[in-house]
C-alpha positions as CSV (number, residue, x, y, z in Angstrom):
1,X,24.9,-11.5,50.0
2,X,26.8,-13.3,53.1
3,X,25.9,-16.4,52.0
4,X,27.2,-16.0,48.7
5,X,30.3,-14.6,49.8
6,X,30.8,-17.3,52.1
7,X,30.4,-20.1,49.3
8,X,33.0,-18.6,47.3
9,X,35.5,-21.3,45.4
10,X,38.3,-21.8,47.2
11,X,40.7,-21.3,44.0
12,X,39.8,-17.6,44.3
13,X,41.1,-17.4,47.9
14,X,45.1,-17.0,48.5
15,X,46.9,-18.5,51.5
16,X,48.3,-15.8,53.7
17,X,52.2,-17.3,52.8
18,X,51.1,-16.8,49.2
19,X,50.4,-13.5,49.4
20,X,53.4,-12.5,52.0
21,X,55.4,-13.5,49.3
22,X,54.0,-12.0,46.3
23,X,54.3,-8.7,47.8
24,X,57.7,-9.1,48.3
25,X,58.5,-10.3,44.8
26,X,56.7,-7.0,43.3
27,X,56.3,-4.1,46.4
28,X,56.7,-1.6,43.9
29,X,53.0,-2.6,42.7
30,X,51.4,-2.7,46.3
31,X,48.7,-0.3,46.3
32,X,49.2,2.7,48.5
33,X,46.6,2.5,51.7
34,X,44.7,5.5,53.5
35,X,46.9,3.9,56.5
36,X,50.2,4.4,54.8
37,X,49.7,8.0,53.9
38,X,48.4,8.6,57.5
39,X,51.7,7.1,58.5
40,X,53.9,9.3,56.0
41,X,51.8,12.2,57.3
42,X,52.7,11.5,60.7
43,X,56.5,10.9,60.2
44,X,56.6,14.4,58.3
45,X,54.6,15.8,60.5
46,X,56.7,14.6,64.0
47,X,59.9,16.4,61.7
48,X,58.1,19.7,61.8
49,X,58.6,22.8,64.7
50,X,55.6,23.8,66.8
51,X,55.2,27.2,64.5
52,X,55.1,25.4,61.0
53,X,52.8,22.8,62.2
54,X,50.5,25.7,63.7
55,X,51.2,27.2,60.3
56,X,49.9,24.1,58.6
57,X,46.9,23.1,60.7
58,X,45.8,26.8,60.3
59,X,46.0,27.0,56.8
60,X,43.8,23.6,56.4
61,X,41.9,25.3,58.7
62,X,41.4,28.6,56.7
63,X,41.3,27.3,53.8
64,X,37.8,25.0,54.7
65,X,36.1,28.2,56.3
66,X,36.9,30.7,53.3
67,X,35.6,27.8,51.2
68,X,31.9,27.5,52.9
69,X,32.1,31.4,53.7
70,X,32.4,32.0,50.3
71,X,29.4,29.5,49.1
72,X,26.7,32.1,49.9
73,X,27.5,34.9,47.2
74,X,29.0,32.0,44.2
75,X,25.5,32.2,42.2
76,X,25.2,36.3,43.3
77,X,26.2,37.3,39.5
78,X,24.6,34.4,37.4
79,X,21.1,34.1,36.1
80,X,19.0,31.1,37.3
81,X,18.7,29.5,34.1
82,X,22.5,30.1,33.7
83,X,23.0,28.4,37.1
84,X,20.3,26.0,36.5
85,X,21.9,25.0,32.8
86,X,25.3,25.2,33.4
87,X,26.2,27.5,31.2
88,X,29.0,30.2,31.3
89,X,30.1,32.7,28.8
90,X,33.4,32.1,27.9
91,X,34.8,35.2,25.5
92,X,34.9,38.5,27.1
93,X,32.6,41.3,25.4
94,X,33.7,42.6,22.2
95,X,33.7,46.8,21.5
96,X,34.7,49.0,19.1
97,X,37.0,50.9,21.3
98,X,40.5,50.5,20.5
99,X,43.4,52.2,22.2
100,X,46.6,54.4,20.0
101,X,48.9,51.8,18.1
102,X,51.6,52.4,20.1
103,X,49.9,51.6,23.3
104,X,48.6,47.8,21.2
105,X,52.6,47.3,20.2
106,X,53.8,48.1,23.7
107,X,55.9,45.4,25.3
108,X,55.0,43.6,28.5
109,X,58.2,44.3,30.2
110,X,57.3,48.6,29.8
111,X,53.5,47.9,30.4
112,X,54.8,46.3,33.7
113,X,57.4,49.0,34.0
114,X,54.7,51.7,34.0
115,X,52.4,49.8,36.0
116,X,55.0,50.0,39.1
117,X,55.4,53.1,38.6
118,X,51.4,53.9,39.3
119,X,51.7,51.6,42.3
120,X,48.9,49.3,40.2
121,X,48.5,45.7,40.3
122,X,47.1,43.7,37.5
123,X,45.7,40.3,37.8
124,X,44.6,38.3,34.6
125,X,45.2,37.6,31.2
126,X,46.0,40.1,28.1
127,X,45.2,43.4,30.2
128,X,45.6,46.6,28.1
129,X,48.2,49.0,28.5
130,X,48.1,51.9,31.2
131,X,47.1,55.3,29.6
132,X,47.9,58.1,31.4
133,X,46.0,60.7,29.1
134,X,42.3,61.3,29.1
135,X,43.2,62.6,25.6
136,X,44.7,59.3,24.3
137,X,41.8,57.4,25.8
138,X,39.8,58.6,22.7
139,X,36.8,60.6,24.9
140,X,34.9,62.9,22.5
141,X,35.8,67.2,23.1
142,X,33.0,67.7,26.0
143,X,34.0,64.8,28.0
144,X,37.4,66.3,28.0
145,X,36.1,69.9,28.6
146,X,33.6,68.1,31.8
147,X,36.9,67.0,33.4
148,X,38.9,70.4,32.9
149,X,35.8,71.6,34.3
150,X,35.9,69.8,37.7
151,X,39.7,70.4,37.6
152,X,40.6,67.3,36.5
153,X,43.8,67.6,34.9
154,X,44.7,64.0,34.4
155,X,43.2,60.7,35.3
156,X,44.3,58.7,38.8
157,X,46.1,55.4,39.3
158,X,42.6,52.9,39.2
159,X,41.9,55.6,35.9
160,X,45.0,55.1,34.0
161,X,44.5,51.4,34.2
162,X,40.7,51.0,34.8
163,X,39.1,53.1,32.5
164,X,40.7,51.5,29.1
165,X,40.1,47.5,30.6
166,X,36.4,49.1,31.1
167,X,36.3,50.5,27.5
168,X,38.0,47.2,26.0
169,X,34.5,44.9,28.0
170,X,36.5,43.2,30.4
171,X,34.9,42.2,33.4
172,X,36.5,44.1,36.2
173,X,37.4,44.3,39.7
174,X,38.4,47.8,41.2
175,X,40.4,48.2,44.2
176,X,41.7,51.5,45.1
177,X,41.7,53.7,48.2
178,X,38.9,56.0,49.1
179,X,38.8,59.1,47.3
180,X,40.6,58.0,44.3
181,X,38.4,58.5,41.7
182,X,36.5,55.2,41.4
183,X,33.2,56.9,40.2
184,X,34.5,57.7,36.8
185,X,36.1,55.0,35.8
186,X,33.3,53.1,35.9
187,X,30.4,56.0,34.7
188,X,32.8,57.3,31.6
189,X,32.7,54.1,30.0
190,X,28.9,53.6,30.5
191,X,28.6,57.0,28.9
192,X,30.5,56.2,26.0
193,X,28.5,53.0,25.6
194,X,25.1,54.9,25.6
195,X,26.5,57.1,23.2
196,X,27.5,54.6,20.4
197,X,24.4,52.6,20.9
198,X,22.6,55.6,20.6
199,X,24.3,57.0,17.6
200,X,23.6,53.4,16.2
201,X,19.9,53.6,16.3
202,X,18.0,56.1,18.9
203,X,16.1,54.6,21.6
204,X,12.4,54.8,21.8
205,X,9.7,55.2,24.5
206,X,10.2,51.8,26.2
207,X,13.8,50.8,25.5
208,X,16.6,50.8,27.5
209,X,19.1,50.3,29.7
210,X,22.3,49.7,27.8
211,X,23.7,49.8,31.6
212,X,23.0,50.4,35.1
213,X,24.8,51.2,38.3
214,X,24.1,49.4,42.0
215,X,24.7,51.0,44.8
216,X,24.3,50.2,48.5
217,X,22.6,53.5,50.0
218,X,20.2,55.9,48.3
219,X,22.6,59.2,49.1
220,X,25.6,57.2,47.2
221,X,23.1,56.4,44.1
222,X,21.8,60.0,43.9
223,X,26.1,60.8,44.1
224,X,26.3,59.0,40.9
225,X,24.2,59.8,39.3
226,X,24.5,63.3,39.0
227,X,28.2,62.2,37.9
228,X,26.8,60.7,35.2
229,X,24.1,62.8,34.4
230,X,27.3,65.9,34.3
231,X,28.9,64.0,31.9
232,X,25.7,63.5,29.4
233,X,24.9,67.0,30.0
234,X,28.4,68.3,28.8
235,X,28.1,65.5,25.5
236,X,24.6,67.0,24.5
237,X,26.2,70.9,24.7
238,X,28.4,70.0,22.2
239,X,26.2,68.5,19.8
240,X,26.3,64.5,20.3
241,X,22.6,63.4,20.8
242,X,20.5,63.7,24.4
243,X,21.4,60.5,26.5
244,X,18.7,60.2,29.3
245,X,19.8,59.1,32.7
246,X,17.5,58.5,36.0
247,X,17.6,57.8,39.1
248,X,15.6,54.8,40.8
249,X,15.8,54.6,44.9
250,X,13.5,54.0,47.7
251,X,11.8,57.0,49.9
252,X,10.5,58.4,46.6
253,X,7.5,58.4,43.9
254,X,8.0,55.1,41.9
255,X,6.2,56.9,38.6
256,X,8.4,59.6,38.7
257,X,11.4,57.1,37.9
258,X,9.3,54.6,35.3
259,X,7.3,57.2,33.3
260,X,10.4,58.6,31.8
261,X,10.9,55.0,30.2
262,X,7.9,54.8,28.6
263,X,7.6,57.6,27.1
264,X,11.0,58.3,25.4
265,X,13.5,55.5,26.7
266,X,16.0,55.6,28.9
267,X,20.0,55.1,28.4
268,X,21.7,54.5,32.0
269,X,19.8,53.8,35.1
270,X,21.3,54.3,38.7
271,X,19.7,52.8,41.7
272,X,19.5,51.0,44.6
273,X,18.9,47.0,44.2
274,X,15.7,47.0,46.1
275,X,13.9,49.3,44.1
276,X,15.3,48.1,41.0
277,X,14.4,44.6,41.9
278,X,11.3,46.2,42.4
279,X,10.3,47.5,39.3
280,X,11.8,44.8,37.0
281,X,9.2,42.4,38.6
282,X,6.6,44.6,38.1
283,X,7.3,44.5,34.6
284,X,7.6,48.7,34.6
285,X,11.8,48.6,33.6
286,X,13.2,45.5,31.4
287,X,16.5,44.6,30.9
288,X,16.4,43.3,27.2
289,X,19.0,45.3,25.7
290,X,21.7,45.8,28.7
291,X,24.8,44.6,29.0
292,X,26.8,46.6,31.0
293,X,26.4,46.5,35.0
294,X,28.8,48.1,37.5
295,X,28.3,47.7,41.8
296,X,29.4,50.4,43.5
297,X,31.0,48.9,47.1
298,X,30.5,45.6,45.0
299,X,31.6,43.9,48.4
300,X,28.8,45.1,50.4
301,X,26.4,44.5,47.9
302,X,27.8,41.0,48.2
303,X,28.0,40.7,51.4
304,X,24.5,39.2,52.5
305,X,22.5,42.4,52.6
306,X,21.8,42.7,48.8
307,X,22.7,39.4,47.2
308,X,19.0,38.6,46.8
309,X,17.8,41.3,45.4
310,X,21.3,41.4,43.1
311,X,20.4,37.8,41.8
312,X,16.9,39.2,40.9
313,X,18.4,41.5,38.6
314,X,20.6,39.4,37.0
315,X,17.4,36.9,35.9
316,X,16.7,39.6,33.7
317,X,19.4,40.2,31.8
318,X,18.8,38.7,28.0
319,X,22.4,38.3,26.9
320,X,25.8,38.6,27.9
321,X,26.7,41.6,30.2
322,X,30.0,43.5,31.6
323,X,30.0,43.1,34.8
324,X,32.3,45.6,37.2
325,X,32.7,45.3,40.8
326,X,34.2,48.3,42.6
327,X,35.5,49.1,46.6
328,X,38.2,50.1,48.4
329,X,37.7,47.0,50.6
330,X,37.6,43.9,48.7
331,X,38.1,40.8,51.2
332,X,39.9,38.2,49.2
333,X,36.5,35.9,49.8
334,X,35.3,38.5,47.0
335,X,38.3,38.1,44.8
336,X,38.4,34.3,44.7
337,X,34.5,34.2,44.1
338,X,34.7,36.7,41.8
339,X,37.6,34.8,39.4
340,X,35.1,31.8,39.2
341,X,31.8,33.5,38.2
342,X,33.1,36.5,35.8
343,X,33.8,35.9,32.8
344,X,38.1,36.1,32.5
345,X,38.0,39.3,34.9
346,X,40.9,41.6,35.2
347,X,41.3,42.7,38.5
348,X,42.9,46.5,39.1
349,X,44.3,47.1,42.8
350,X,45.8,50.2,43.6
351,X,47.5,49.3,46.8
352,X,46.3,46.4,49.4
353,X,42.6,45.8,49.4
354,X,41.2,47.4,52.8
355,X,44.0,49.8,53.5
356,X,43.6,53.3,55.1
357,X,44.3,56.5,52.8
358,X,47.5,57.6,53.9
359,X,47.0,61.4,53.3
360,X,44.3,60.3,56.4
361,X,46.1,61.7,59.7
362,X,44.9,59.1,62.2
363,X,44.3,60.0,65.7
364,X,42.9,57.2,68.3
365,X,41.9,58.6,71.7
366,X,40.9,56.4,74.8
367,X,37.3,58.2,76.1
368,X,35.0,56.9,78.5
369,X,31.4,55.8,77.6
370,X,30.2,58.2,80.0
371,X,32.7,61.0,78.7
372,X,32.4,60.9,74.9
373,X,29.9,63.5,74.3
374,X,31.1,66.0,76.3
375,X,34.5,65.6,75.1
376,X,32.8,66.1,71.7
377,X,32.8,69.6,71.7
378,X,36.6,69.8,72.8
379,X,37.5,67.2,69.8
380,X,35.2,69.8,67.3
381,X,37.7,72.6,67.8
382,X,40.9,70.2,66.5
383,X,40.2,71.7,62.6
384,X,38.1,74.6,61.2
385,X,34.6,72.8,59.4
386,X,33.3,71.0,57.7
387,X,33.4,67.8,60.1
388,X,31.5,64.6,59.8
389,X,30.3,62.5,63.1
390,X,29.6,59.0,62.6
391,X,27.9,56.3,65.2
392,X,26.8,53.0,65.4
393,X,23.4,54.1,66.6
394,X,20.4,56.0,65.4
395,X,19.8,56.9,68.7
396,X,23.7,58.2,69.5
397,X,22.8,60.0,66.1
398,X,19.5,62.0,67.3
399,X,21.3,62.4,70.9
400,X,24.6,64.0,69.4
401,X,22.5,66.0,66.8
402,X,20.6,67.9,70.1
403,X,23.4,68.3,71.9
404,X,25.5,69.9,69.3
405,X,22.1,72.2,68.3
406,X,21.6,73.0,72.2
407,X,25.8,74.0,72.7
408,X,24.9,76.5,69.3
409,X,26.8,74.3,66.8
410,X,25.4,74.2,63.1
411,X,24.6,70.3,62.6
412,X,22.2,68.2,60.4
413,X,22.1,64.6,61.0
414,X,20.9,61.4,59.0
415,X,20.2,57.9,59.1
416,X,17.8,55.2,58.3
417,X,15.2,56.1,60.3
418,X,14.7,59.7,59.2
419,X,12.4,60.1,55.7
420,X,14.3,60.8,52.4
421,X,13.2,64.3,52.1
422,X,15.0,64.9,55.6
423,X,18.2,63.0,54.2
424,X,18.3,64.6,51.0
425,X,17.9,68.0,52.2
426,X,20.7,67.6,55.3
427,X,23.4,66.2,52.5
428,X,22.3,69.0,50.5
429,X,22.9,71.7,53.2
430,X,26.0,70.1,54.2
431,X,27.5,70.3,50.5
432,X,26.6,73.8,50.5
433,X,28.7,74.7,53.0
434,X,25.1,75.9,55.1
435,X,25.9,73.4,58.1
436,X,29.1,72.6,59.7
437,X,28.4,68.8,61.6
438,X,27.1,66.3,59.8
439,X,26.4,63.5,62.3
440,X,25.5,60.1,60.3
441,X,25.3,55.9,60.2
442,X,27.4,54.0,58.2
443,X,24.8,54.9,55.4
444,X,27.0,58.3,55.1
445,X,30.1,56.4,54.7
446,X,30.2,54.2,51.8
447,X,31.5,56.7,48.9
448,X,30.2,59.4,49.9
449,X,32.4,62.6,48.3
450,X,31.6,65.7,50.4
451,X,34.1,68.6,49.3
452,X,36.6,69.5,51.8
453,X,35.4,68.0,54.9
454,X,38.6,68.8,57.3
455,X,37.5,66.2,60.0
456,X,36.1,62.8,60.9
457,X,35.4,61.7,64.3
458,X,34.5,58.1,64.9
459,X,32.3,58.9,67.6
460,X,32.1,54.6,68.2
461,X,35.0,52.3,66.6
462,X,33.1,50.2,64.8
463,X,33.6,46.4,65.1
464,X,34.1,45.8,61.3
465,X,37.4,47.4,60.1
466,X,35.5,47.7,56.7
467,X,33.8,50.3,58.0
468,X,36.3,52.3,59.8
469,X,38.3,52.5,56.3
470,X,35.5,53.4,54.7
471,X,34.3,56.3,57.3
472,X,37.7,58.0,57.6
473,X,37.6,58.1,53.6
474,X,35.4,60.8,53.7
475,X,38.5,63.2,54.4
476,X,41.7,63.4,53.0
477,X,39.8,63.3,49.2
478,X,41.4,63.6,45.7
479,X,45.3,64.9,47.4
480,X,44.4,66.8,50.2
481,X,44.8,65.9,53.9
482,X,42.7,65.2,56.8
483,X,42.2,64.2,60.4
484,X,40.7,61.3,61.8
485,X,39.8,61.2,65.6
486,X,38.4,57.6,66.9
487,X,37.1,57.1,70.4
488,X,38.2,53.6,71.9
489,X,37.2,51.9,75.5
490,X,36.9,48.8,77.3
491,X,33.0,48.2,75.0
492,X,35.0,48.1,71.7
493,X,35.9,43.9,70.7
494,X,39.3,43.3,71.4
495,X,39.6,42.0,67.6
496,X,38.2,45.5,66.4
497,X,41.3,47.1,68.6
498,X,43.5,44.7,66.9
499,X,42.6,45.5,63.3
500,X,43.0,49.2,64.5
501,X,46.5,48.6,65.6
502,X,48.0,46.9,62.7
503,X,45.8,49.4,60.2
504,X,47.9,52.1,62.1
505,X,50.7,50.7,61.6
506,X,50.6,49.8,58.1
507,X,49.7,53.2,57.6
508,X,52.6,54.2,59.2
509,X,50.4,56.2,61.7
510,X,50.9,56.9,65.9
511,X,50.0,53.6,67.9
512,X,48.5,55.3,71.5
513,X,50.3,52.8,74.2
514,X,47.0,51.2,74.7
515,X,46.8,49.4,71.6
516,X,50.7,48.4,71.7
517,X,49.7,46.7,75.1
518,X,47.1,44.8,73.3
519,X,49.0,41.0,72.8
520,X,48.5,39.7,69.3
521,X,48.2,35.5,69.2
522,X,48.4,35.7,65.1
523,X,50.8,37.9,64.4
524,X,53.7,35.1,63.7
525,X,51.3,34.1,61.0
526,X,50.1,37.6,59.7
527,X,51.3,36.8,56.4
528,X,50.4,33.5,55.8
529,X,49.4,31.9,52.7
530,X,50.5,35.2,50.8
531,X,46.9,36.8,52.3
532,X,47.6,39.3,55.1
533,X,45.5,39.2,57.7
534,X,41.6,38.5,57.3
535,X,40.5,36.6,53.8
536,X,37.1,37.3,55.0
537,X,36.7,40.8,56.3
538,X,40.0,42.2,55.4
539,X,41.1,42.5,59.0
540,X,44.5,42.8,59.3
541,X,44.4,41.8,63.4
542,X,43.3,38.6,63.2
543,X,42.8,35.1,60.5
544,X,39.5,34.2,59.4
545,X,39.0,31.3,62.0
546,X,38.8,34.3,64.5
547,X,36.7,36.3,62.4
548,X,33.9,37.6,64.3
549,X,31.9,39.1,61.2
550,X,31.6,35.0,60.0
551,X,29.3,34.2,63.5
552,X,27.6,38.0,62.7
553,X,26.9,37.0,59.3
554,X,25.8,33.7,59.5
555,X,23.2,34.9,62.3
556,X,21.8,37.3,59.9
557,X,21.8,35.1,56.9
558,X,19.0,32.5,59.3
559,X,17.3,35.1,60.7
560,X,16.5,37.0,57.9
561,X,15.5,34.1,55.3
562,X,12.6,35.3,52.9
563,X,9.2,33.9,53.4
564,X,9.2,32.5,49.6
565,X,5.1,32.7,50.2
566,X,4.9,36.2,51.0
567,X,6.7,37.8,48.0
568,X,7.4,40.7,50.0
569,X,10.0,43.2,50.2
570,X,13.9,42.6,50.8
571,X,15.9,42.7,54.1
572,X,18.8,43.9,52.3
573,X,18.9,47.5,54.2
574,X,18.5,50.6,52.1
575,X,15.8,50.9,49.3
């Protein structure tokens, strides 16, 4: 190859004058070099002040790490041989619903008129009105008379805009505050698909699902279902045909939750993914005929513990699906991913993703280590019961649960650890009003809807914000207010602290003089890039090249790999 270029004919080489000269005849036509654009960038660059070009460098910055953050979940909600072919589905689900003819003939100008008036933000193309009727939204008589039932009167913000983009088979994703009434939007418009596909032609002993609903924790799962089994119970009352519902989750009999499927069919299944996953490869459920599929806290089913056993699912799916993802956190990671993999989504946000309810009264106390259970008992006496304790710890939770029994406070406790009988019998007694504590994990705290608990205590800020929104949720529900009590120190991450401060003030909540000490090195650049705070974990204290949770993840992601020899069970958490 030298050789040869070294024997080249001199014709084809240029003098050094002849070339000097040509370029000045015709500059216009030089080719722009790598080296001339790292000069432009340098002289525009040298014109900028220190905060723009920190502005600049960070967003290059932020804008590489959301990119391979986000690489982990992009194939979460495809089939392999839809990743493997290439192929995407590219018209949205068509249904028979159809909303009133004025609603279809409605201008954009009023649709966007009434959507500010709802506080709701719309993303994506040729979203249906808002309908702020359950009457207009065309449910049948004993779906109406369920809702008057459980005193609802008239549907939410993520309702009035949710529930008819669900109907129409748009792919969705919810975002609304905690206690807002995410459960049925997505579980009346599974019911109302069972019901026409039923009506169509009745299901047989080993059909079914038309749809199913993931959620992260088993307590959660059994919570939804019996939302949607109240609303198929009310439908058969009033003369539509049975639609069969169960429940598939870890910690109990397997035949219990298959047999019903063979034997007469099945209409909507709610479960955990593990278990799920479980019985799908075992060839006991099949997914031949669904295509609907909704995650409940779709982020955290994302997010690392449950994509696995999430992508197992999808394999089985047979055709084109709906696919909704609800949460009250939804990290913009989740959005972005989201947009590329559904199939021309609508998104629904009812305020900003991750932000605290605001009929939530926020109370942040400076306690300790040593002090915090002790002072326990004092922080108890703040509201009348119910009141829910969470920790970080199994152990805090089996320590607190003694000490409370041993002072002669009424308390049940749960976590992980404990067998589902225990769990199921403690949420139980803590519904009915029989116990007054409830001292829990974060499994209590995803979506959990416990009537009129007064109280939360934080017992230990936890280090993802996430969490901390999603705990104090648990008060405050459907209108009413509540209190939330967190305990800080010196062991709580300085960037946890951070998120706290700028949660309370968004929330336009008291800042204790310990957190307004705290010095803030982003918060010239909170907004920048139109994403406030955290793309990753919603944070609002810090920018995702300080985001701890990245380090956490990535850890967990390489330690907890699947040996793809043993076949054996997931590490996604709760079964």
């Amino acid at each position: 190859m030298l050789a040869t270029r070294a024997t080249e004919p001199s014709s084809l080489q240029s003098h050094p004058s002849d070339v000097s000269a040509g370029a000045e005849a015709d500059g216009a036509d030089k080719p722009r070099t790598l080296l001339d654009a790292a000069k432009e960038l340098k002289k525009a660059t040298e014109a900028l002040d220190a905060r723009t070009l920190r502005m600049v460098k960070q967003q290059d910055e932020e804008s590489r790490v959301l990119a391979e953050a986000s690489q982990v979940q992009t194939n979460a909600l495809m089939s392999a041989a839809e990743v493997a072919q290439g192929f995407r589905y590219t018209d949205t689900l068509k249904t028979s619903w159809r909303p009133p003819r004025y609603l279809r003939e409605m201008s954009e100008e009023t649709r966007a008129q009434l959507r500010d008036k709802w506080h709701i933000l719309v993303e994506g193309e040729n979203i249906v009105a808002p309908i702020k009727s359950f009457k207009e939204m065309k449910f049948p008589p004993p779906v109406l008379q369920a809702l008057d039932e459980k005193g609802i009167k008239r549907p939410t913000p993520i309702q009035v805009q949710g529930i008819p983009v669900a109907l129409e088979g748009r792919d969705m994703i919810g975002i609304a505050f905690t206690g807002s009434g995410k459960t049925v939007t997505f579980s009346l418009p599974l019911v109302m698909l069972a019901l026409e596909e039923e009506m169509k032609l009745p299901v047989v002993g080993g059909e079914g699902p038309f749809g199913i609903i993931l959620c992260p924790s088993r307590e959660l799962a059994r919570q939804t279902f019996e939302v949607v089994e109240y609303f198929c119970s009310y439908l058969q009352r009033g003369g539509y045909p049975e639609l069969r519902c169960i429940l598939c989750i870890g910690g109990e009999d397997k035949r219990t939750q298959f047999m019903p499927i063979l034997q007469r069919g099945v209409h909507c299944i709610v479960a955990t993914p593990g278990r799920l996953s479980d019985l799908l490869n075992s060839g006991k459920i099949n997914l031949d005929v669904c295509r609907y599929i909704c995650l409940d806290e779709g982020d955290r089913m994302l997010d690392l513990g449950f994509d696995e056993e999430v992508r197992s699912i999808m394999n089985h799916f047979k055709q084109q699906r709906q696919t909704l993802l609800f949460s009250a956190t939804m990290p913009q990671k989740f959005q972005d991913f989201a947009k590329n993999v559904l199939v021309q989504p609508v998104i629904v946000n009812v305020g900003r993703a991750g932000a605290a309810n605001l009929d939530v009264i926020q109370e942040v106390e400076y306690v300790k280590q040593e002090a915090k259970i002790v002072y326990l008992l004092e922080c108890l006496q703040k509201t009348a019961p119910p009141v829910c304790i969470f920790c970080e710890k199994k152990q805090d939770v089996d320590d607190i649960h003694e000490y409370l029994l041993l002072k002669g406070v009424d308390a049940v406790s749960i976590h992980g650890g404990k067998d589902q009988a225990d769990r199921n019998k403690a949420i139980l007694q803590f519904k009915n009003g029989e116990k007054d504590v409830l001292i829990a994990t974060d499994i209590a705290a995803k979506g959990l809807d416990f009537p009129d608990i007064q109280h939360v205590i934080n017992f230990d800020m936890p280090v993802e914000i996430e969490n901390y929104v999603h705990r104090i949720g648990r008060t405050g529900r459907c209108g009413k207010t509540g209190v939330a009590t967190t305990f800080i120190n010196k062991a709580v991450p300085e960037s946890a602290l951070l998120d706290l401060k700028h949660l309370l003030i968004e929330a336009q909540q008291r800042v204790p003089p310990v957190l307004m000490a705290l010095d803030d090195p982003d918060e010239d650049i909170q907004d920048m890039g139109g994403v406030k705070g955290c793309a990753f974990c919603g944070g609002l204290g810090h920018r995702i090249t300080d985001c701890p949770k990245i380090d956490k993840d990535a850890r967990r992601l390489g330690g907890a790999r699947k040996d793809a020899l043993a076949g054996s069970g997931g590490y996604g958490g709760d079964w």
